[in-house]
N, C-alpha and C positions, 0 to 999 in steps of 0.2 A: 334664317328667318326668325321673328322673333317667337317667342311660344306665345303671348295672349292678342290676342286684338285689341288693335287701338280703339277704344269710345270717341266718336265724331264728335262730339258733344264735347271735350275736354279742351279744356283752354290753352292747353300745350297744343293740342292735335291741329293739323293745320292740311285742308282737301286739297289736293294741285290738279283740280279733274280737270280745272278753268286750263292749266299749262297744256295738256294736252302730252304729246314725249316731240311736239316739233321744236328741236333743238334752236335757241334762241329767245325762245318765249318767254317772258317775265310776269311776275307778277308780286306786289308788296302786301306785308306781313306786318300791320303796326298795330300791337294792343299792349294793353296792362293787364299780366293779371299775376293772382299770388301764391308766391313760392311755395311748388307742391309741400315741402316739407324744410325744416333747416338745411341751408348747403354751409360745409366747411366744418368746424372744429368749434369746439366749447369757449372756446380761446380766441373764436371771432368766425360771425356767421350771419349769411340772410338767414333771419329769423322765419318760421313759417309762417307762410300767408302775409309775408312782408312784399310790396308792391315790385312788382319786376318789369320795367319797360324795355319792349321788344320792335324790334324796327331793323327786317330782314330784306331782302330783294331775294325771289325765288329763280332761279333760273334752269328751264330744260336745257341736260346738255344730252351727248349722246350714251351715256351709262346711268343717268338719274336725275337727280335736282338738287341743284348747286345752292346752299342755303349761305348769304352773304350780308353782313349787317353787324347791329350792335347792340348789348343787352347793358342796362342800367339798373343796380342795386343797391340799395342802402345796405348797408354791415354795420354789427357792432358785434363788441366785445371789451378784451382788457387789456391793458397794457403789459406787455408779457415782463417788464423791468419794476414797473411801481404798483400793480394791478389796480391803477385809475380807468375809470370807463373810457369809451373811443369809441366812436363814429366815423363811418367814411361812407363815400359814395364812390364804386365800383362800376367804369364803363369799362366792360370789352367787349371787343370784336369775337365775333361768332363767323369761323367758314366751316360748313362739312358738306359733304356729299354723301347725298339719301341715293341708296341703287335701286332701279327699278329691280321686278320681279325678274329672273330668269334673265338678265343679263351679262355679259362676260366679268363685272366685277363681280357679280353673285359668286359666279365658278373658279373664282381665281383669287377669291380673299375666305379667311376663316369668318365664320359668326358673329367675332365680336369685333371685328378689328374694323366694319367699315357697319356706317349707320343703312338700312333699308326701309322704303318705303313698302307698307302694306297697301295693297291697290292702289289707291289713287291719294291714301295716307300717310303723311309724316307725323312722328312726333319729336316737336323741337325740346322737349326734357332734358336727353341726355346731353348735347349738344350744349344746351343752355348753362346744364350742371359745371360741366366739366369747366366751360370757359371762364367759370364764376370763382368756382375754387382754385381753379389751376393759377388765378389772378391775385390770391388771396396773399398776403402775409406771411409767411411762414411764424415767423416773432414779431407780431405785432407791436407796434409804439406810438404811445402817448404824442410825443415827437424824437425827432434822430438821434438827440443829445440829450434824454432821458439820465438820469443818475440813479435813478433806481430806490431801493430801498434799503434803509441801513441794515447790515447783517446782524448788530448785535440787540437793536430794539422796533426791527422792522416797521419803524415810522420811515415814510417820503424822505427821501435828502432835500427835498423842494420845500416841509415845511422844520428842515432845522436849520437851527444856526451855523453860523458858517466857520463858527469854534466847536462844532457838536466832536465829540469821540466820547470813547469808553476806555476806561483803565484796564487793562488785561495785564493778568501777571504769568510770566513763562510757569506754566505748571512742575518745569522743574527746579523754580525758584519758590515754589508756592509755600514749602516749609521752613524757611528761612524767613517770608513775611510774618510769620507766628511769632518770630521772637523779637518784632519791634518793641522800641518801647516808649509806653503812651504817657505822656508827663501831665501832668495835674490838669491841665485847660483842655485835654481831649484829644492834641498835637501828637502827631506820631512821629514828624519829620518829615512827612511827605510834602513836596511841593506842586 
């Protein structure tokens, strides 16, 4: 069970007193509200209290209430190749099963491993959490054919030219460039 009580009041928290436990029973779940906290990574995330559109079908079955539907989020963050900003909008599917109290999945699953309702309360959070992130990016991009950022003057490849490079000399050629020699107009030989 979980250790605090759910607050009826919370925007996640959602009563199934209406379902009753007569297996078949439905009932729908459609609100906006905003992201308890940032979900995801630094690196790209529903920002807190960024709008979260929820739109579930609740279903009694015979061990709990079957939570079935779709959760819609804006994300941003950076592109993990050029770090230009990004935006997206994140739909997924949300299914889990809330156990009721004292039921055989109570007795026959651990703690964390299956979601519970408290009395006649669920809270769609972790559920919600999990489907958001687990959706997310791992290396976010800009777009799929991103070029990144040049290694040696870390500007966009996107705003150099399409002759851009850097001279690099073999460090173990590096004291043999000391002994060029530079003729009156500045000219070293290099071409």
């Amino acid at each position: 069970m979980t250790s605090s009580a759910l607050n009826p009041a919370s925007p996640m928290v959602v009563d199934t007193m209406e379902l009753g436990r007569s297996a078949g029973a439905t009932m729908q779940v459609a609100r906006e509200v905003g992201a308890p906290e940032a979900l995801g990574l630094d690196v790209f995330k529903v920002p807190e209290s960024s709008p979260l559109s929820i739109d579930l079908t609740l279903t009694a079955v015979s061990e709990g209430v079957l939570a079935n539907g779709e959760v819609e989020a804006s994300a941003e963050g950076e592109c993990a190749r050029c770090l230009a900003p990004i935006e997206d909008t994140l739909r997924v599917q949300v299914q889990e099963l809330y156990a009721y109290e004292g039921s055989a999945t109570e007795e026959t699953t651990d703690a964390d491993e299956i979601l519970r309702l408290q009395g006649d309360l669920l809270d769609l959070e972790p559920a919600v959490r999990d489907a958001l992130v687990l959706a997310m990016p791992v290396t976010p991009l800009c777009r799929p054919d991103c070029p990144g950022l040049c290694a040696e003057c870390g500007v966009p490849w996107d705003e150099l030219p399409d002759d851009h490079r850097h001279e690099t000399v073999d460090p173990r050629w590096a004291a043999l460039d000391k002994l060029r020699i530079v003729d009156a107009d500045g000219d070293d030989g290099r071409k």
